[in-house]
Backbone as a chain_set.jsonl record, in Angstrom:
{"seq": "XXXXXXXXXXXXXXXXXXXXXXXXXXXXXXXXXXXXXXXXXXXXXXXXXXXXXXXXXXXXXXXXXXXXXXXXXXXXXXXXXXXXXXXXXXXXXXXXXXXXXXXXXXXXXXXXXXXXXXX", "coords": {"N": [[22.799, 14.294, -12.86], [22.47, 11.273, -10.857], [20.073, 10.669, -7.758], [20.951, 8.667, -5.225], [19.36, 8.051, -3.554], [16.409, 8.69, -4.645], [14.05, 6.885, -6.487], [14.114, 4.567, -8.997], [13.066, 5.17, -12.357], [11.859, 2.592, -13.787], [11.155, 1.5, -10.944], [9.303, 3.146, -9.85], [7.117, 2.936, -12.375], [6.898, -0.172, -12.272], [5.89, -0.135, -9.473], [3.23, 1.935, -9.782], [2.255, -0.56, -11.426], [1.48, -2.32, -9.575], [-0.067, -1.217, -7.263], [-2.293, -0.642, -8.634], [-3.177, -2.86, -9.578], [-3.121, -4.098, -7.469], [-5.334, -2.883, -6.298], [-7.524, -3.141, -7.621], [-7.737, -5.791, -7.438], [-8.924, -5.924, -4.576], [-11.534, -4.796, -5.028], [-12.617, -5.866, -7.215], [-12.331, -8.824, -6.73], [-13.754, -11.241, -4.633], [-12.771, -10.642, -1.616], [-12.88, -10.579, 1.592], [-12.897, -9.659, 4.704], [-13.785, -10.816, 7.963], [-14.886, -8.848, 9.765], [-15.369, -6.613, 8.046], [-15.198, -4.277, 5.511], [-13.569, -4.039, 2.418], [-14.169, -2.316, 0.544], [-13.683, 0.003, 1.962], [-10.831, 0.881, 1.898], [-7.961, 2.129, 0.887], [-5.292, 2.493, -1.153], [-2.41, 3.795, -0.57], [0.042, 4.16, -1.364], [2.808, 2.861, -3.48], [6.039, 1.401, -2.279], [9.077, 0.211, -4.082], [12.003, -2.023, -3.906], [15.287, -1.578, -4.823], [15.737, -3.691, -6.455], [13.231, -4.567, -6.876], [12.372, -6.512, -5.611], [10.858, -6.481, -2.846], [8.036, -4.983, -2.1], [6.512, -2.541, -0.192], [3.217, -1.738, 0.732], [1.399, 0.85, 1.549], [-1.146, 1.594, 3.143], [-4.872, 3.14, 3.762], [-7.134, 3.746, 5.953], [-11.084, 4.297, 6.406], [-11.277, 4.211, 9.608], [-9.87, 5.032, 12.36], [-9.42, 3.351, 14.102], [-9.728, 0.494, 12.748], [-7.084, 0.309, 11.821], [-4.69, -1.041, 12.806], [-5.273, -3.545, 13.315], [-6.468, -4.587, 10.752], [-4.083, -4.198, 8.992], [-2.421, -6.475, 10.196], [-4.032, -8.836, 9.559], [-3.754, -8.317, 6.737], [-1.162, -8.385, 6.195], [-1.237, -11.073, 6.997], [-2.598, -11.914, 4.818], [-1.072, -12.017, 2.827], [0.428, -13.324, 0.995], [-1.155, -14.672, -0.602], [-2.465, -12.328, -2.036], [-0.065, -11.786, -3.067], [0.246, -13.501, -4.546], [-1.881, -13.577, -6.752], [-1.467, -11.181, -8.129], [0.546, -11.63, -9.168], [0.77, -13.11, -11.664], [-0.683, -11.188, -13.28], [1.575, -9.503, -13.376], [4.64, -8.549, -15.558], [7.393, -10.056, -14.854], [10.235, -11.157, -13.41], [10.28, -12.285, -11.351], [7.967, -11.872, -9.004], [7.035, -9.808, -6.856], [7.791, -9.383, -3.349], [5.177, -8.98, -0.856], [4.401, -6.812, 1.571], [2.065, -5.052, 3.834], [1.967, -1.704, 4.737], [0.639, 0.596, 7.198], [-0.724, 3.875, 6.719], [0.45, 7.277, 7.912], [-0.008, 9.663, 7.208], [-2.235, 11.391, 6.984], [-3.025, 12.169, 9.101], [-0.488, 12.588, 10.5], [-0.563, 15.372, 8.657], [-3.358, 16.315, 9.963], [-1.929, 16.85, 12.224], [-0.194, 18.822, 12.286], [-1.651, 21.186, 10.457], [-3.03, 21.702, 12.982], [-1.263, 22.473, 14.683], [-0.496, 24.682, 13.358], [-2.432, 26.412, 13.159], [-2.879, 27.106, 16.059], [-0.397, 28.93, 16.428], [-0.921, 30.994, 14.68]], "CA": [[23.296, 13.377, -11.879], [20.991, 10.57, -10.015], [20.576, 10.844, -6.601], [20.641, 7.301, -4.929], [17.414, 8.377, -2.624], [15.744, 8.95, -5.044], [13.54, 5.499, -6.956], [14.442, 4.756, -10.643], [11.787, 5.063, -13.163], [11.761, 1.15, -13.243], [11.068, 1.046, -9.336], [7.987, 3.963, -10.131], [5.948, 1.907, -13.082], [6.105, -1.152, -11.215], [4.697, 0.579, -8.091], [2.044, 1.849, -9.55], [1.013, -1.326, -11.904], [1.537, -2.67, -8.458], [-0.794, -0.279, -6.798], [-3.695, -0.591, -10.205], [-3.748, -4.547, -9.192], [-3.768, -4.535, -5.637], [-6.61, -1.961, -5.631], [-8.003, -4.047, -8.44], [-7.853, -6.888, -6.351], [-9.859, -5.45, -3.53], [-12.818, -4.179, -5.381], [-13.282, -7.101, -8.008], [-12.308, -10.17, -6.434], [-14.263, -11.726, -3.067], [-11.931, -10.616, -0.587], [-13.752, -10.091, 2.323], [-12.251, -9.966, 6.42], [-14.879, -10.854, 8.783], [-16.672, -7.298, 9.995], [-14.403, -5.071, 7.635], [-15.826, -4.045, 3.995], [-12.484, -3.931, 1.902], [-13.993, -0.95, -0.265], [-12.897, 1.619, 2.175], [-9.096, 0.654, 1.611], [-7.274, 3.003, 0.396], [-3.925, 1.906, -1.497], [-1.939, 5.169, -1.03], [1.516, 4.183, -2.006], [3.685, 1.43, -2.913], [7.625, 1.432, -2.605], [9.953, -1.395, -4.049], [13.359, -1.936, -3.123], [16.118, -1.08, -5.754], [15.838, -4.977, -7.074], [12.088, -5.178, -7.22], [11.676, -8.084, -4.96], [9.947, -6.808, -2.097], [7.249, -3.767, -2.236], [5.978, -1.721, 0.57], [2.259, -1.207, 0.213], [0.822, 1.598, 2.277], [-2.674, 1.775, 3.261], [-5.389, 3.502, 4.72], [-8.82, 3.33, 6.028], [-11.952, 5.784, 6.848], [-11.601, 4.094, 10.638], [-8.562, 4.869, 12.924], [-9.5, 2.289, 14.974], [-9.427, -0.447, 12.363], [-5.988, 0.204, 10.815], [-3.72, -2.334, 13.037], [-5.964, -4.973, 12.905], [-6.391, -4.33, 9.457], [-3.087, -3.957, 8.862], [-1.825, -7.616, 10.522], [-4.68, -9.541, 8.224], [-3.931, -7.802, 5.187], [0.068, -9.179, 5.809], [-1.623, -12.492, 6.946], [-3.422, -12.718, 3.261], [-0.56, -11.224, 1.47], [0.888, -14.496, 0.243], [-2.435, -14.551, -1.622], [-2.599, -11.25, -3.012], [0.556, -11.538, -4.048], [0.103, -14.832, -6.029], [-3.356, -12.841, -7.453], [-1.147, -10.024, -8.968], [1.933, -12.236, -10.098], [0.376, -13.467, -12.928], [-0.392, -10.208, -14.362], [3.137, -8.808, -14.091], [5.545, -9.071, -17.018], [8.41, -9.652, -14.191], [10.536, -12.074, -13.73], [10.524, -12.201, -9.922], [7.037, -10.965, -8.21], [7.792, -9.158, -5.01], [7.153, -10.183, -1.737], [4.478, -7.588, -0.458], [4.078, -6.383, 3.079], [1.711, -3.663, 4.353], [1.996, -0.508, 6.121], [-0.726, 2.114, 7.583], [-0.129, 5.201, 6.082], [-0.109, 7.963, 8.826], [-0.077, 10.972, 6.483], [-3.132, 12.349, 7.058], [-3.038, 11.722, 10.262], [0.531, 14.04, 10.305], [-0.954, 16.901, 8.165], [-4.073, 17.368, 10.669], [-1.28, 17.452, 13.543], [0.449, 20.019, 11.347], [-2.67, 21.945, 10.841], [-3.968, 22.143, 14.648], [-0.012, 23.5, 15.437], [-0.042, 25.957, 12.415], [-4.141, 26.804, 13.989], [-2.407, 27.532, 17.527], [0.387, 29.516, 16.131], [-2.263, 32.333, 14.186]], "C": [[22.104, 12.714, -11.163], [21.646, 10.279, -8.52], [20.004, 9.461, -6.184], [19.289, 7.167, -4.327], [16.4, 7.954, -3.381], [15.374, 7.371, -5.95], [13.474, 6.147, -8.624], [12.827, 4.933, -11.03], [11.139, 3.492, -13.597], [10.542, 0.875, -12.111], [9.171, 2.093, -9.814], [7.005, 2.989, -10.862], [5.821, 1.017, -12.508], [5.348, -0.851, -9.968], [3.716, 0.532, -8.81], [0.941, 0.736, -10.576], [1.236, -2.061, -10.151], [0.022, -2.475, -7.813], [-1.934, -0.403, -7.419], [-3.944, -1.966, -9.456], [-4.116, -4.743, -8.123], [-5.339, -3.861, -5.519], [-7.687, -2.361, -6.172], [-8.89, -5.068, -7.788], [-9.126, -6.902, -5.308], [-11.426, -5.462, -3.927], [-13.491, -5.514, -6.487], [-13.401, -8.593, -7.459], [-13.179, -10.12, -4.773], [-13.284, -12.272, -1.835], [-12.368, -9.973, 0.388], [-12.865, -10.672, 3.546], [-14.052, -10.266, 6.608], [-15.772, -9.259, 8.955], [-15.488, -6.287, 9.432], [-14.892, -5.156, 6.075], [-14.16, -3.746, 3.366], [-13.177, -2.724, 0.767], [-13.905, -0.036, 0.491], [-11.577, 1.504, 2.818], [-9.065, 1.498, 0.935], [-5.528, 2.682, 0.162], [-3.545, 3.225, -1.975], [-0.606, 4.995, -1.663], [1.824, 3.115, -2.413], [5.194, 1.916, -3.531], [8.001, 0.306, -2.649], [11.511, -0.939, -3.526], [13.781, -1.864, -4.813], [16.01, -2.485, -7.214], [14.731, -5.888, -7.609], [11.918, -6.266, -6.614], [11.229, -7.962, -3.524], [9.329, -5.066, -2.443], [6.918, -3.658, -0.505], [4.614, -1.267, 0.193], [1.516, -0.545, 1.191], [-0.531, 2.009, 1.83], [-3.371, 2.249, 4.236], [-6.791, 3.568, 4.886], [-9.56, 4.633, 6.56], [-11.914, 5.543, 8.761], [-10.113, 4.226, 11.19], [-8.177, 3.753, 13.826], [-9.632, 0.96, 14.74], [-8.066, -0.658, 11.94], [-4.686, -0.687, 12.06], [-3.952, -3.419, 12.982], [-6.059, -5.397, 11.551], [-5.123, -5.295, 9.042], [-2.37, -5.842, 9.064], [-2.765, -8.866, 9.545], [-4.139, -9.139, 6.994], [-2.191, -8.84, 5.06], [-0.038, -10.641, 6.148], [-1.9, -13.394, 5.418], [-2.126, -12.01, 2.256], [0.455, -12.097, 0.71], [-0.209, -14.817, -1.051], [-2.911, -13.931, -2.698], [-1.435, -11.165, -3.673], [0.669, -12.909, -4.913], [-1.003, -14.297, -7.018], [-2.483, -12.257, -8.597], [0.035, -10.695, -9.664], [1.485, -12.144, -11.279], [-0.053, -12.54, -14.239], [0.848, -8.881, -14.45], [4.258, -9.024, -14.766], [6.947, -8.428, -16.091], [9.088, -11.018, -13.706], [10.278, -12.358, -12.235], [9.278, -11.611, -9.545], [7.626, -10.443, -7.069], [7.022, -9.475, -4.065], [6.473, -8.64, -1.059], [4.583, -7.46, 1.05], [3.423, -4.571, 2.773], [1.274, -3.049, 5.211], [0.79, 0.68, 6.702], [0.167, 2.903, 7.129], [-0.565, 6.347, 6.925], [0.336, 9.35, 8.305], [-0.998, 11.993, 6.439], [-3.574, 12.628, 8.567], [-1.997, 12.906, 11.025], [0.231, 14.923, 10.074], [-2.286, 17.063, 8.99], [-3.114, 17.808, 11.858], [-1.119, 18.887, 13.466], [-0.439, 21.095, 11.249], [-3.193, 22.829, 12.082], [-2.253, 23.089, 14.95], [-0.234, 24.523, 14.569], [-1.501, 27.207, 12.895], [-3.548, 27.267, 15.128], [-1.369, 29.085, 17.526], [-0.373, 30.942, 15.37], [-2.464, 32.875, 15.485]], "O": [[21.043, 13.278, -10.896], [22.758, 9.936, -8.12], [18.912, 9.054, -6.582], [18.386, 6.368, -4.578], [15.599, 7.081, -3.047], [16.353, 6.645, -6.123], [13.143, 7.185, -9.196], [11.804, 4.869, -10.35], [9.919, 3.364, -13.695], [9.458, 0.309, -12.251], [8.108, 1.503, -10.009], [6.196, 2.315, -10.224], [4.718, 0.904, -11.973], [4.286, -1.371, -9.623], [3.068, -0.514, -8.845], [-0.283, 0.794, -10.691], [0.023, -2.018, -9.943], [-0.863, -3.331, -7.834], [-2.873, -0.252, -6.637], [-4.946, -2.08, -8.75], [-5.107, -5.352, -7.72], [-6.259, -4.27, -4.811], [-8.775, -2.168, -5.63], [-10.105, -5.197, -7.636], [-10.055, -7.71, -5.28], [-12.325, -6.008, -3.287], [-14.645, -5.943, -6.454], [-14.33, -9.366, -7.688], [-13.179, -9.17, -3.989], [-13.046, -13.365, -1.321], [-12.351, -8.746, 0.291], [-12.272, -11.75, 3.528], [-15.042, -10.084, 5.9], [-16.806, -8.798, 8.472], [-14.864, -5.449, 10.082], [-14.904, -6.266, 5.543], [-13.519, -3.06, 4.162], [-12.283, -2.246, 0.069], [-14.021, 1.055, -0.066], [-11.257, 1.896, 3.941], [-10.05, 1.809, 0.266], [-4.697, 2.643, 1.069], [-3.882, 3.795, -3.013], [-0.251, 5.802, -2.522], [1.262, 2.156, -1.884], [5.504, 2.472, -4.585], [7.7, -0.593, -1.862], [11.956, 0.073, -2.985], [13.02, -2.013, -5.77], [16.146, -2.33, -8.428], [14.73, -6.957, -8.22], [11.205, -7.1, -7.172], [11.143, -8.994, -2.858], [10.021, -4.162, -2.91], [7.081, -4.599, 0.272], [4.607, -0.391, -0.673], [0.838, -1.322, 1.864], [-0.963, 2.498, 0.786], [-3.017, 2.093, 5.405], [-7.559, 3.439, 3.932], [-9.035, 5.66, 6.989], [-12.409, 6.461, 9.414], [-9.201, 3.639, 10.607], [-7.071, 3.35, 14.187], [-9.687, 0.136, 15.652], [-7.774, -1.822, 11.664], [-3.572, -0.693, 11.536], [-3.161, -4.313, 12.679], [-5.734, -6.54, 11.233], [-5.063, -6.508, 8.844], [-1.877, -6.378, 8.072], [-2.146, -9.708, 8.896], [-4.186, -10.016, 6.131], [-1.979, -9.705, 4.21], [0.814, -11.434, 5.749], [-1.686, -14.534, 5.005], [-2.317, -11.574, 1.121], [1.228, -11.606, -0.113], [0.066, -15.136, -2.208], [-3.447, -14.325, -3.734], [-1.434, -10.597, -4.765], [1.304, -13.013, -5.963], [-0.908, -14.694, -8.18], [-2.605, -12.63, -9.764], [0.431, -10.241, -10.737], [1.744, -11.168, -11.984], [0.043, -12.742, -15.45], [0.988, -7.876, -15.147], [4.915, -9.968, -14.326], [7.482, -7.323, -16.178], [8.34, -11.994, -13.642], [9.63, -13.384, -12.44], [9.4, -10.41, -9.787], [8.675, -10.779, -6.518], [5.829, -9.775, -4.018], [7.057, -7.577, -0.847], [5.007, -8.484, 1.588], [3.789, -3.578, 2.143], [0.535, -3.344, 6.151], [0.372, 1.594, 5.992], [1.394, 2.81, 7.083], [-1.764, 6.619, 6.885], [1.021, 10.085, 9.017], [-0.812, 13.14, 6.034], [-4.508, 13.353, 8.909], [-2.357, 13.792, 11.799], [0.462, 15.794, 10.912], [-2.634, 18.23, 8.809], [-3.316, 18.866, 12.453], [-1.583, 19.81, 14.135], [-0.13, 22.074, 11.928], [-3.574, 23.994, 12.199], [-2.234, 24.24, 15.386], [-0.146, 25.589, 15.179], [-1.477, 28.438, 12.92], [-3.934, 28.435, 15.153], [-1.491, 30.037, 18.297], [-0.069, 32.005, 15.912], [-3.267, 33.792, 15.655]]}, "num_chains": 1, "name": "protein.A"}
């Protein structure tokens, strides 16, 4: 039985050629912010919607103190990046990107310092 929650195998491969291009993107092409080096991006996830026409691309950086600023450029240029990556997906529809900080590691030291208190 498939549980609706759960993302087809479809929705998965496109993520991560998704995920291969964007990160692609970053490191080969001359995509440069003003005072931010785009090689310490970190493209941790990406979720599509059931229909493939918009992704979720969660990201994260070595600075805590760049990731909203970040974050509002990256969905400024993401008309860009996603015209970059269209062209190499065999889809009929590209998806409309937007992206998110990823506060996962961010969670598991919380998680840590309580499970550290609790000892």
């Amino acid at each position: 039985m498939i549980d609706k929650n759960q993302p087809s195998n479809r929705q998965l491969k496109v993520g991560q050629q998704i995920r291969f291009l964007v990160s692609n993107f970053f490191i080969k092409e001359d995509f440069i912010f003003e005072n931010f080096d785009s090689k310490n991006l970190t493209i941790v996830d990406v979720t599509l919607s059931p229909d493939l026409k918009n992704a979720r691309i969660f990201v994260t950086t070595n600075s805590i103190s760049e990731n909203q600023p970040l974050i509002d450029k990256l969905n400024n240029k993401s008309k860009l990046i996603q015209k970059k990556i269209a062209s190499n997906l065999n889809l009929k529809f590209a998806p409309k990107i937007k992206f998110f900080f990823d506060n996962s590691l961010q969670y598991s030291n919380k998680i840590n310092s309580i499970l550290e208190k609790i000892k």
